[in-house]
Structure formats: C-alpha cells, structure tokens
C-alpha positions in Angstrom: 158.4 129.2 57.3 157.6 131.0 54.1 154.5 132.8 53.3 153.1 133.0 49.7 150.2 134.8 49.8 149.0 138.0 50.4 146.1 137.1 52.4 148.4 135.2 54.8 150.3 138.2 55.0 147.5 140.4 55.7 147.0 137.9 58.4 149.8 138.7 60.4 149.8 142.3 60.5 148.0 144.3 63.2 144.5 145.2 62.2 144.5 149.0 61.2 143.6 150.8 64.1 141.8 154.1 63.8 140.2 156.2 66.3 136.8 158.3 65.8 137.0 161.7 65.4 137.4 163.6 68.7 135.2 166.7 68.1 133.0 166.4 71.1 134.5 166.8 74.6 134.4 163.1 76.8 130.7 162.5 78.1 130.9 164.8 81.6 133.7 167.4 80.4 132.1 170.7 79.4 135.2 173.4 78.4 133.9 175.0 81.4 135.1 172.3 83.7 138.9 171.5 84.1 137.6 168.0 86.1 139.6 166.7 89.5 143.0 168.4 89.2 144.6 168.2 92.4 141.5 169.3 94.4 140.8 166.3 96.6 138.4 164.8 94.0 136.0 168.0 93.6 135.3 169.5 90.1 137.0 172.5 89.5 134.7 174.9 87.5 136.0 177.2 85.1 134.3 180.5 84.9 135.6 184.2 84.5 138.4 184.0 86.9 140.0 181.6 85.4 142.0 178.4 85.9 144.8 180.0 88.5 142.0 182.3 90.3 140.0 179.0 91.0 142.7 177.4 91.6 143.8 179.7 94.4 140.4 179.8 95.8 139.8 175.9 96.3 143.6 176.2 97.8 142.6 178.8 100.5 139.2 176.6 101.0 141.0 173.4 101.7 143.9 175.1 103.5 140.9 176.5 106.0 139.3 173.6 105.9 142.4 171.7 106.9 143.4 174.2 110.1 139.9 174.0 111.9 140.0 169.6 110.9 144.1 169.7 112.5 143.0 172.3 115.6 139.8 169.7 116.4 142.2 166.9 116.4 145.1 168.4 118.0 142.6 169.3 120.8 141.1 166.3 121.1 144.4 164.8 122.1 145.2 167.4 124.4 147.8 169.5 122.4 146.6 173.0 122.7 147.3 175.2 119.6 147.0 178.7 121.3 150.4 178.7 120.7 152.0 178.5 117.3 153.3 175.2 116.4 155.2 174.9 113.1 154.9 172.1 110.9 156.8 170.6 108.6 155.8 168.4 106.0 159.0 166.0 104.7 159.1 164.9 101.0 158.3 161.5 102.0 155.0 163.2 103.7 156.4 162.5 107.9 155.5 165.7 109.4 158.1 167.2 111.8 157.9 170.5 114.2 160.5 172.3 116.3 157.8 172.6 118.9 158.3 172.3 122.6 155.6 169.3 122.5 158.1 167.7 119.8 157.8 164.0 120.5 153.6 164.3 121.2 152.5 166.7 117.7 155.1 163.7 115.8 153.6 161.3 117.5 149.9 162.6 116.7 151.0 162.5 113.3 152.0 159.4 112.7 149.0 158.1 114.7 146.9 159.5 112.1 148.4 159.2 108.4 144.9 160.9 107.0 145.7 164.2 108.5 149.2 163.9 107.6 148.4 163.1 103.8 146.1 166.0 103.8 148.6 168.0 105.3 151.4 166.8 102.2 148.4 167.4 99.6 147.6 170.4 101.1 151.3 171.8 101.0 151.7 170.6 97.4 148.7 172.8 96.0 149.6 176.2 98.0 153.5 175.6 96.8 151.5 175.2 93.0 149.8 178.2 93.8 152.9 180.4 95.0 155.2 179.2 92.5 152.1 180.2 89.8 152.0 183.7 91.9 155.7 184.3 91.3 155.5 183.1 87.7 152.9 185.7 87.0 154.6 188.6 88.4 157.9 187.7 86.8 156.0 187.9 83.5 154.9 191.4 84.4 158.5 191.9 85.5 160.0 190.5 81.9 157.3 192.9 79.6 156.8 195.8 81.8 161.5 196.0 81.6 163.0 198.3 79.4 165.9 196.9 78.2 167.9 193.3 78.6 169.5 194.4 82.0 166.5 194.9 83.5 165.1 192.1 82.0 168.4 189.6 83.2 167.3 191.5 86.5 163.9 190.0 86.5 164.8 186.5 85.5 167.8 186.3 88.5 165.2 188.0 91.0 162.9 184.7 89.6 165.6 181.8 89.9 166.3 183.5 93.5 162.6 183.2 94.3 162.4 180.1 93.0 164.6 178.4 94.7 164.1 179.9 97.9 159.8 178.7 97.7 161.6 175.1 97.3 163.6 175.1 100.2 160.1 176.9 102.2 158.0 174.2 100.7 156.1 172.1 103.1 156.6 174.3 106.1 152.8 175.5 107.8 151.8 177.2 111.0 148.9 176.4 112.6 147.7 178.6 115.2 144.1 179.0 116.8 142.5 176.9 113.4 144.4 178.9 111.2 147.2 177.3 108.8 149.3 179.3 107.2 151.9 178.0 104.5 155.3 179.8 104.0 155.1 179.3 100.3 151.9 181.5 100.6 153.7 184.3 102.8 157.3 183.9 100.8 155.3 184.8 97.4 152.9 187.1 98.6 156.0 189.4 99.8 157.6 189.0 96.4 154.9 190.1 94.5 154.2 192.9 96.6 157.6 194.1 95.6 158.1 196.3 91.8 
C-alpha cells in the first residue's frame, strides 16, 4: 500500500495527546492531606507533626484498636488471653503461635481471615514505622559522627538493625487487649542507644 498524501499520513498517526496543566491539586487533595496511605482507607491528615509522626500515631491507633477487636474474639471462643500468646504473622498472611493452645489460636485464625488480614496489615505498617524509626536515628548517627570510622560505624550498626527488624517482622504479643509488635520493641531499643 502506498500512501501519497500528507493528509493520509496525518491520518494514521496518533492524535497529539496533551494533558492540561497540573497546577491545582486533584478535586479532594489539599497539600495538607497525604489521602489513604496504608491506613485502612482513613485520610491521613498532615499537620505540624508531620507525615512519619501521623503516621506513627494512626499505627499505635489501629495496633490498639486491633488488640481489644483479637482479645473480644479470642474470648468469645473461649481462648483466654491472660496469658501471653505470641503471634506470628507468615509472609503469605497464615498466622502461627508457639502457644500451648497451638492447634485452637491456628485454628481461630483461619476460621476468621478478617482478623488475620488485619493482623498482616497491621504488622506491615508498625514494621514501616520501625524501620522509619531506625532510619531516622541512623541519620542522626551519620551527621552527628566525626569522622568516616565512626560514620562506617553508624551505617554497619544500620544494616545490622536492618536486617534483624526483617527477620522480627510479623511477630506480635497479645496479652490482656494489648498487642505489642517486636518490630516496635526491636527499634525502640535501638534508638534509645547513642
């Protein structure tokens, strides 16, 4: 097929594309509001804390939220949690424990793949929020060194921490409606350290 004129040539190419001008935020997005990241569909609002303060905040809200919702339903079925049962949340979200009631708390679980999706979701933002704890310190570590030693110090210490929050990462307690992560615990340690 040959074409001859320029008007069948214009023909065939795509139609110039060209987007408005973005200056405006999207109808709904203020720069005050960073929208539904990773908070269970709830606006997180920006204001002088910033970002990683909020952040941490909604974290702690839905961890709390999450051990009094796991305490009601572990009693409802009869699994007291007077006594601390540890929970472990599997990268392919099956939660395990190393309790003596093993085979009833796995079982409870898997009856009820809500609780243990929040439970996965839930681990995911407080490992988000450690591993942003440990960042910031080892930023403080890295300007507040005096030399490259101490700096090489600071960025092993870092890697170490790093990779020990992954391997910590979707293990909870939950104990009389209180859930504790050992992500949370791992980085609050480390940042308590100089």
């Amino acid at each position: 097929m040959q074409i001859s004129t320029q008007a069948e040539i214009a023909h065939l190419r795509p139609a110039a594309r060209t987007a408005p001008p973005q200056n405006d935020p999207p109808a709904g997005i203020t720069p005050r509001s960073a929208g539904p990241l990773l908070t269970g569909g709830r606006t997180v609002v920006m204001d002088d804390r910033g970002p990683d303060q909020t952040l941490a905040e909604d974290t702690a809200v839905q961890t709390a939220d999450l051990g009094t919702e796991l305490t009601e339903a572990l009693r409802g079925a009869f699994i007291g949690t007077d006594q601390p049962i540890r929970l472990s949340v599997s990268r392919f979200g099956a939660v395990e424990t190393t309790d003596g009631r093993k085979e009833r708390i796995e079982q409870f679980f898997r009856d009820r793949p809500e609780l243990s999706k929040k439970l996965k979701d839930v681990s995911a933002l407080n490992t988000l929020v450690a591993m942003n704890k440990l960042y910031r310190w080892h930023e403080a570590q890295q300007k507040s060194a005096r030399n490259d030693e101490e700096r090489d110090t600071a960025r092993d210490r870092f890697y170490a921490a790093g990779l020990q929050l992954q391997s910590l990462s979707g293990i909870a307690t939950l104990q009389d409606g209180r859930l504790q992560f050992a992500v949370q615990a791992f980085a609050d340690t480390m940042t308590a350290q100089t």
